[in-house]
C-alpha positions as CSV (number, residue, x, y, z in Angstrom):
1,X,133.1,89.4,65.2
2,X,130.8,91.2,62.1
3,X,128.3,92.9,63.5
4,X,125.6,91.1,60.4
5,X,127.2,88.0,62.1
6,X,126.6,89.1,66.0
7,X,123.0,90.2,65.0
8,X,122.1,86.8,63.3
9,X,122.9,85.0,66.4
10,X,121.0,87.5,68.3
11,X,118.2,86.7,66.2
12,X,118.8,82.9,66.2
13,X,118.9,83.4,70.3
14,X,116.0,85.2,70.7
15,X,113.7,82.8,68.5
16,X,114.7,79.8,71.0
17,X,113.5,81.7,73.6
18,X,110.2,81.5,71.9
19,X,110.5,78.3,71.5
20,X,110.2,78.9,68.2
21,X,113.2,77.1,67.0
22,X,116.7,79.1,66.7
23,X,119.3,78.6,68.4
24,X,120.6,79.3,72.0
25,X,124.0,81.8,71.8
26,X,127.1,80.0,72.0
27,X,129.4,83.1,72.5
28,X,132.2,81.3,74.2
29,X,135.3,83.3,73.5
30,X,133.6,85.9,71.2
31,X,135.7,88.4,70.1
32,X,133.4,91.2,71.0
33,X,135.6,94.6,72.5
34,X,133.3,97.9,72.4
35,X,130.1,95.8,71.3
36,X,126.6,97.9,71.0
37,X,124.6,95.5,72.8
38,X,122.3,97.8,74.7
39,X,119.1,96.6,75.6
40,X,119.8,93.1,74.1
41,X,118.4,89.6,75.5
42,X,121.2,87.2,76.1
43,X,119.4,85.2,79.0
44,X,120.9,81.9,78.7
45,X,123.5,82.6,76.7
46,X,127.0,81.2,76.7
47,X,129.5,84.2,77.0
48,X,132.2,82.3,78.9
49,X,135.5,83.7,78.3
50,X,134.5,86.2,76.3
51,X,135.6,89.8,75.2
52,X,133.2,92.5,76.4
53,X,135.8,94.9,77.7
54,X,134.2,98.6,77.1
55,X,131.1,96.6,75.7
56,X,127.5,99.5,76.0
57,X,125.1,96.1,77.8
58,X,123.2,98.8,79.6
59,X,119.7,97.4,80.2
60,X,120.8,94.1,78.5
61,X,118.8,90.7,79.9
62,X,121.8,88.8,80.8
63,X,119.9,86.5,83.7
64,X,121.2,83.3,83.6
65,X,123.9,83.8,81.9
66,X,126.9,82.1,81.8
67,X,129.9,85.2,81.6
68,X,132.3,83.0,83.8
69,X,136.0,84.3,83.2
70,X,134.7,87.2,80.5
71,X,136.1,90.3,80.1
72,X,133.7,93.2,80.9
73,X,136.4,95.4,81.9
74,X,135.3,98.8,81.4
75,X,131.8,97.6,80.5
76,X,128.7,99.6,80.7
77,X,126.1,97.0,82.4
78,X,123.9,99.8,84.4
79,X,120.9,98.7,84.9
80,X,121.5,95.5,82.9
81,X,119.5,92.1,84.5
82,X,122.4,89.8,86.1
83,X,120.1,87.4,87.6
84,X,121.3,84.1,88.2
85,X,124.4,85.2,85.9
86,X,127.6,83.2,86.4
87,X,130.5,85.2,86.9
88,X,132.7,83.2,88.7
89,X,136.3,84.9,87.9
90,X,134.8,87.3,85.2
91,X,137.0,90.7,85.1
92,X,134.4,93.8,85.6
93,X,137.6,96.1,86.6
94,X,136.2,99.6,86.3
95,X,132.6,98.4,85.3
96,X,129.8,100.8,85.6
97,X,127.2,98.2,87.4
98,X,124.6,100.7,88.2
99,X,121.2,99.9,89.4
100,X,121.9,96.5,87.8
101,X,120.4,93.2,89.0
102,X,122.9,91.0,90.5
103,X,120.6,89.2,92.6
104,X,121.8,85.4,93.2
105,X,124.6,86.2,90.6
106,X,127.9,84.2,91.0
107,X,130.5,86.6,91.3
108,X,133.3,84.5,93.4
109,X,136.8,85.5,92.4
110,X,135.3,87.7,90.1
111,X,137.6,91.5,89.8
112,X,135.7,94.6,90.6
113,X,138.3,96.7,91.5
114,X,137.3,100.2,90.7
115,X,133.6,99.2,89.6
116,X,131.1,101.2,90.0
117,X,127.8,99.8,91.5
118,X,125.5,102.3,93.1
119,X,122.1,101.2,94.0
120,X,122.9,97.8,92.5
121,X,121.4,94.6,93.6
122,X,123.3,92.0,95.0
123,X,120.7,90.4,97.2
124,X,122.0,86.7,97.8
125,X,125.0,87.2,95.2
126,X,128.2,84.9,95.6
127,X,131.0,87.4,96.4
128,X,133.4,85.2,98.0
129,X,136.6,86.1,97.0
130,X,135.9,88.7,94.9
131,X,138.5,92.0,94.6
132,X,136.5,94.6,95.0
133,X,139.1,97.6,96.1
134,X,137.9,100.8,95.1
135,X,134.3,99.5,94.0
136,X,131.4,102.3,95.0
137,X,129.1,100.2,96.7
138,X,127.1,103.0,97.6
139,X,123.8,102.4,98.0
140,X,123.6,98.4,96.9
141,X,121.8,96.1,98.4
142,X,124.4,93.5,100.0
143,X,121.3,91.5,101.9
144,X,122.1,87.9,102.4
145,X,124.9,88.0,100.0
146,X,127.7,85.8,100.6
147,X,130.7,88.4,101.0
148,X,134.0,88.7,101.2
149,X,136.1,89.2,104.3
150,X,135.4,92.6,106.0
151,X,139.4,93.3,105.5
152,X,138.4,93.1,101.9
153,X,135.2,95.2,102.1
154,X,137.2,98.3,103.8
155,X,139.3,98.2,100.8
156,X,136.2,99.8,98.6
157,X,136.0,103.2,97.7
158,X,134.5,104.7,100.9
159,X,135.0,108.4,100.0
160,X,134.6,111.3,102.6
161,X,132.8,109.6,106.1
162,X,131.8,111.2,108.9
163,X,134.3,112.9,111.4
164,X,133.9,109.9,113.8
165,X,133.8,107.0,111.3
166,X,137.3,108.6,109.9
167,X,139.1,108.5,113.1
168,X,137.5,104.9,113.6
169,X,139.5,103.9,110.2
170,X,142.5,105.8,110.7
171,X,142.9,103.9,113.8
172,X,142.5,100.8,112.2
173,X,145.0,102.1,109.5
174,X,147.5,102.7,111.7
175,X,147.0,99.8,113.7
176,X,148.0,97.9,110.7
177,X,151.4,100.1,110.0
178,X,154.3,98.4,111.1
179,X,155.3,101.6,112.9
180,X,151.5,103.4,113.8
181,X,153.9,106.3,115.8
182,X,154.0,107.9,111.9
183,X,150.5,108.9,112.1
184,X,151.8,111.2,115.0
185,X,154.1,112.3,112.9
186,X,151.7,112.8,109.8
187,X,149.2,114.6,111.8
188,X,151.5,117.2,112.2
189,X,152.6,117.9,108.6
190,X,154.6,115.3,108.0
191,X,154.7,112.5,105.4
192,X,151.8,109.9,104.6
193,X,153.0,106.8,106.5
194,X,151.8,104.5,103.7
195,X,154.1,106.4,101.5
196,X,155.9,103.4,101.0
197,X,156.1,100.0,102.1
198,X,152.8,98.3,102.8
199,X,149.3,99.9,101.4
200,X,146.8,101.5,103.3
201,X,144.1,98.8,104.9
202,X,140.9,101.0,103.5
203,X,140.0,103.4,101.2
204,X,138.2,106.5,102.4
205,X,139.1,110.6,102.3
206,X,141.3,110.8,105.7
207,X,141.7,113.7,107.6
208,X,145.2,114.2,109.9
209,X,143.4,117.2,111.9
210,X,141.2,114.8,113.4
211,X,144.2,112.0,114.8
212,X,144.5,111.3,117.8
213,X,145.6,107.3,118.9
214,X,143.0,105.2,120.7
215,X,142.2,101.6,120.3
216,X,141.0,100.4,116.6
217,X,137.8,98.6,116.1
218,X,137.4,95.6,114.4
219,X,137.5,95.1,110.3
220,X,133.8,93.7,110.7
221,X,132.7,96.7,113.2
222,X,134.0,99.4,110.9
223,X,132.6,97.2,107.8
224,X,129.1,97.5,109.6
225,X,129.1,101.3,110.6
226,X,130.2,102.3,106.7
227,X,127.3,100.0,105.4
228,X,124.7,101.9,108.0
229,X,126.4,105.1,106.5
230,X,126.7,104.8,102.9
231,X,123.0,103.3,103.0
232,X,123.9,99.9,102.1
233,X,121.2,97.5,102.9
234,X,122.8,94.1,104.5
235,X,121.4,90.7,106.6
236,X,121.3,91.8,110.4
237,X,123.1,88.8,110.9
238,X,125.9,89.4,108.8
């Protein structure tokens, strides 16, 4: 889309929000790769299906959106408002989401694999479903979101734990290996047991100095002591 073009509707949008006639945004399938929309006001706007992969929407209103099934791989939406947004099997592979609002957003079966959403807000988002292996959820706040299984969750980027927290997950790693016995083996120099076959069943910086067999924790206990960690805020009922 022409950028004279992209601006006009922007313009058009902006003016029904005013109530002062225009036109609401009717984006649907916009062609719009590597788009300068920073700071732009799109509340409302219909963006479903669109192309926004490597898009610049840093600090772009987006609340109330509707971004179901858009592209936003590789997106810059830091500290962009989500609020209310729909987006309900949008790709945000690789997406640098920090500090944005996702508060009551829709994000089920949405990809955020790789994604990067420090001190983002997902108060009450919909994450059901959603891929988020290898996300940074460092410092969100998860509180009375709806999330995705805790099998899921340890599949984020987790990064370098504690001593104890990494045996905790190395247990649960190998209790998921067909043949845990090869952590034995790895701890003392040998290969990585996940270095074929099956992947590993979370994401974090091991360490084989520190094996030693015992019995694994649950995916929701170990779920629970990275959030406490990584200062994640979450329901206590979760």
């Amino acid at each position: 889309m022409e950028e004279s073009v992209l601006n006009e509707i922007l313009r058009e949008h902006k003016k029904w929000l005013e109530g002062a006639g225009g036109q609401c945004a009717a984006l649907g399938s916009a062609d719009l790769p590597s788009a300068d929309l920073r700071y732009a006001t799109l509340r409302h706007a219909d963006l479903s299906s669109a192309d926004l992969s490597f898009a610049d929407l840093s600090s772009a209103d987006l609340s109330f959106a509707n971004l179901s099934s858009a592209d936003l791989s590789y997106a810059d939406l830091s500290s962009a408002d989500l609020r209310y947004a729909n987006l309900r099997s949008a790709d945000l592979s690789s997406a640098n989401l920090s500090y944005a609002d996702l508060s009551y957003a829709d994000l089920s079966s949405a990809n955020l694999s790789f994604a990067n959403l420090p001190s983002a807000d997902l108060s009450s988002a919909n994450l059901s479903y959603a891929d988020l292996r290898y996300a940074n959820l460092r410092h969100a706040d998860l509180s009375f979101a709806n999330l995705s299984p805790p099998a899921m969750l340890l599949l984020c980027f987790w990064g370098e734990v504690s001593d104890e927290l990494t045996l905790e997950l190395m247990r649960y790693d190998a209790s998921n290996h067909p043949d845990p016995t090869k952590f034995d083996t790895w701890a003392k120099g040998g290969s990585c047991p996940y270095s074929t076959g099956f992947g590993r069943s979370a994401n974090f910086k091991e360490k084989r100095e520190l094996w030693k067999p015992g019995k694994a924790k649950s995916a929701r206990e170990l779920v629970l002591m990275l959030f406490k960690e990584k200062d994640i805020k979450f329901a206590d009922d979760i």
